[in-house]
N, C-alpha and C positions, 0 to 999 in steps of 0.2 A: 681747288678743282672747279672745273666751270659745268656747269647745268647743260649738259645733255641735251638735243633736240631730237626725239622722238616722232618719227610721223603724228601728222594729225589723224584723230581718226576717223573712218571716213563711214561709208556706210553700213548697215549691218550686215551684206552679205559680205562685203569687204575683212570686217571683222571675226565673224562669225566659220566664213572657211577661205577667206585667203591665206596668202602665204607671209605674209610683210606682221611682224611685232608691230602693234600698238596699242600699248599698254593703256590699261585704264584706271590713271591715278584718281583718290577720292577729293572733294573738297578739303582736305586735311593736305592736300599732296602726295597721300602713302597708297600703296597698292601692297595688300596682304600678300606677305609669301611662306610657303609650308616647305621643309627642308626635309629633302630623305636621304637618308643611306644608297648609294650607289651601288653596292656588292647586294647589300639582302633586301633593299626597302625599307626598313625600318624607317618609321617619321621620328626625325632628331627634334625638330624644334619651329616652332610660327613666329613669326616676325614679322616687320614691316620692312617697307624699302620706299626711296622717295627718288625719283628721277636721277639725281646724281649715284642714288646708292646704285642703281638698278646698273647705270652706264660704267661705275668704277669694277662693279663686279664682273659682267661683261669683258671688260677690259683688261682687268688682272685673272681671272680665273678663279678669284679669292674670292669668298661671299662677304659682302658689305652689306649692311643690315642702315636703317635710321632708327636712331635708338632714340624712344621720345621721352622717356627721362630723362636724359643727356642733352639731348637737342645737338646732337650732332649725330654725323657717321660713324659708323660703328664696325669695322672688320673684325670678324670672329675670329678670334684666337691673338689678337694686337695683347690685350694681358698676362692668358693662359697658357699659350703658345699653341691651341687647340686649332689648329684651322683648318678651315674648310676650303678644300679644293673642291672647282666647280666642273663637272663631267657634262652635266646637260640641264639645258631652261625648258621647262614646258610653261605653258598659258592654258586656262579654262575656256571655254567654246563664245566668253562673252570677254576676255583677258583683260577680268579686273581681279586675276589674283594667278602668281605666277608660283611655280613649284621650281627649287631646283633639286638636282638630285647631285649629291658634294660626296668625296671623298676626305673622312675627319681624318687628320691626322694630329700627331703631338704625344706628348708623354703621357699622357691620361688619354687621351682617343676620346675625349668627352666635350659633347657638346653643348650640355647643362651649366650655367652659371650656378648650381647647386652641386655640382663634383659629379653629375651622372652620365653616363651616354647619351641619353635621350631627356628630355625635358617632360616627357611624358611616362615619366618611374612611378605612378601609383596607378589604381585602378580604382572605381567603385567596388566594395566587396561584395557585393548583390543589388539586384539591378531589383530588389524591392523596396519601394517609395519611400518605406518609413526608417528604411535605414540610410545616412547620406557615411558611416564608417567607408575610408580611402583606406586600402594596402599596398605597401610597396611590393611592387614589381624587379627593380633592378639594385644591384647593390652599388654604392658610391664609389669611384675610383678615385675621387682627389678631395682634400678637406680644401674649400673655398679659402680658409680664412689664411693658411699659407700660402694661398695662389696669387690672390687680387691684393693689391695695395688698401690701406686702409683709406676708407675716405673722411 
């Protein structure tokens, strides 16, 4: 795949309430992106994207992630079969972090590389200091270790 040419970008009111995507990759190349549920909202999962991810996604309707453990592209659900179809991109008022909102599809409907819908399955069990005890929230749909090939 060849690397995407994104507008430059240009000034801040340009930014800030034009109409025209231009994204604001970090020194790294990635520009955070937060993934929700289309039907309910629900937040599935944060990730990163790097300019080709951002343009392959775009372009398939498929969410492609950069996965910086791998050092490569990453299409969600290429293992699982869990993918995310893409319904709509939004950007923040200053678009150096993009949301999109994806329809999960797949035999497990999960979006967790932990077997869960959402990657956000625990909670803090009280919001007092001295306690840091996490409880799960969601029950597991798929065991990982039948899913993913061994590495």
């Amino acid at each position: 795949m060849s690397t995407p040419a994104f507008p430059a970008r240009t000034t801040t009111a340009d930014i800030e309430l034009g109409t025209t995507l231009q994204p604001k990759f970090g020194p790294d190349g990635l520009i955070p992106c937060i993934t929700q549920d289309v039907h309910t909202g629900e937040v599935l999962m944060f990730a990163f994207m790097n300019a080709e991810s951002l343009a392959h996604t775009l372009r398939t309707k498929k969410a492609t992630y950069w996965s910086r453990s791998r050092n490569k592209l990453w299409m969600k659900g290429e293992e699982s079969g869990n993918v995310q179809h893409v319904h709509e991109l939004r950007t923040d008022c200053d678009q150096d972090v993009v949301l999109i909102k994806v329809e999960q599809t797949g035999a497990a409907n999960a979006s967790c590389h932990n077997g869960y819908k959402s990657c956000f399955y625990r909670k803090l069990a009280s919001l007092d200091a001295s306690s840091l005890q996490l409880q799960f929230t969601a029950e597991r749909l798929f065991d990982p270790a039948t899913v993913y090939k061994k590495k």
